[in-house]
N, C-alpha and C positions, 0 to 999 in steps of 0.2 A: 201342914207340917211336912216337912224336905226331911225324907228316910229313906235309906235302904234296910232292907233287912235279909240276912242271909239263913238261909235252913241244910238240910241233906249233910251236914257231918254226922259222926259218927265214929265207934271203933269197927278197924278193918283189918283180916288180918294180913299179914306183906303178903304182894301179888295180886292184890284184890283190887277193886274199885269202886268209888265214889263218885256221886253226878253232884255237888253243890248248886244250888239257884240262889239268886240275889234280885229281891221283887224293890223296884221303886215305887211310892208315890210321892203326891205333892208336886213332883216334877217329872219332864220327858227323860227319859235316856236319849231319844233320838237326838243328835247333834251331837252329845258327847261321846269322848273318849270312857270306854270301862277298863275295869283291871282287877285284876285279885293279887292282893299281899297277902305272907302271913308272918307269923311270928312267934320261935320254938322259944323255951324257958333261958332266961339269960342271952338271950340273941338279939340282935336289932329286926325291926321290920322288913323285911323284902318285899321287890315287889317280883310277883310268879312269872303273871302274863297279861299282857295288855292288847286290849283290839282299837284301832282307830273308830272314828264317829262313820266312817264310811263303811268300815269291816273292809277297808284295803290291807291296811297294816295292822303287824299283829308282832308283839314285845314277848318272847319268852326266857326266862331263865333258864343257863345250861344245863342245871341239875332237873331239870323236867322234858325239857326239847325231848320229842318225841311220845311221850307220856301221858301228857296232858293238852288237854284241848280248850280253848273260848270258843264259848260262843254267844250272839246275843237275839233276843226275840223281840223286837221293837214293838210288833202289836201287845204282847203281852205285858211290857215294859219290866222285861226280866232278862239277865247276864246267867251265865252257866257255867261251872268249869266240872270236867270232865277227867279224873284224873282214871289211869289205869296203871297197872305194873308197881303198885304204893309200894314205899321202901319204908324202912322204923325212921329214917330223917327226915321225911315227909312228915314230922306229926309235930302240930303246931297250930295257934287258931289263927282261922284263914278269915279273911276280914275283902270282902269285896269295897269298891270305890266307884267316883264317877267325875269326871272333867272336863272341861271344855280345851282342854290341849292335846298335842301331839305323843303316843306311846313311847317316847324316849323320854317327854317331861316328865310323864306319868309314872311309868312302872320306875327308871334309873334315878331321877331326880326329887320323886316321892310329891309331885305338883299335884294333890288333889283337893277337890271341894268338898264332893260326899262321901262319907263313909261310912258302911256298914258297922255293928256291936262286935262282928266276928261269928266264928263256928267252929268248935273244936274237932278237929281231926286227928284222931288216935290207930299209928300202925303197929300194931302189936299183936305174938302171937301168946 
């Protein structure tokens, strides 16, 4: 069975931070492109941040650039996002993914194969 599944949300309060993981099985990460979306109440999905299949390239929204980090651990076959500096519009469930495409199809064009159930991320004090 082709899963992802995400863990590490949480409520945090603003300025704080969050390490999310995103564990595959079934299938490799390696090869694919990862990424994390998410998505606040009445909002469309975004996508956050994307890494290419090589970890050359790397897709982030302006509202996190700087903030937030990808990363991924091939042996462990686990994605990570690393968020620091949480704001209260950071709060939304974050739903990791996985792709065999380039981080512009992925994160901007929403081109993906797997994706994670989600993780609620709550910034509030």
């Amino acid at each position: 069975q082709l899963e992802l599944v995400e863990s590490g949300g949480g409520l945090v309060q603003p300025g704080g931070s969050l390490r999310l993981s995103c564990a595959a099985s079934g299938f490799t990460l390696d090869g694919h492109a990862i990424g994390w979306f998410r998505q606040a109440p009445g909002q469309e999905r975004e996508g956050v941040s994307c890494l290419s299949s090589s970890s050359g390239n790397t897709y982030y929204v302006d509202s996190v650039k700087g903030r937030f980090t990808i990363s991924r651990d091939n042996a462990k076959n686990t994605m990570y996002l690393q968020m620091n500096s949480l704001k209260p519009e950071d709060t939304a469930v974050y739903y990791c993914a996985a792709a065999p495409y380039n981080v512009h199809a992925m994160c901007e064009l929403h081109s993906v194969d797997y994706w994670g159930k989600g993780t609620l991320v709550t910034v509030s004090s």
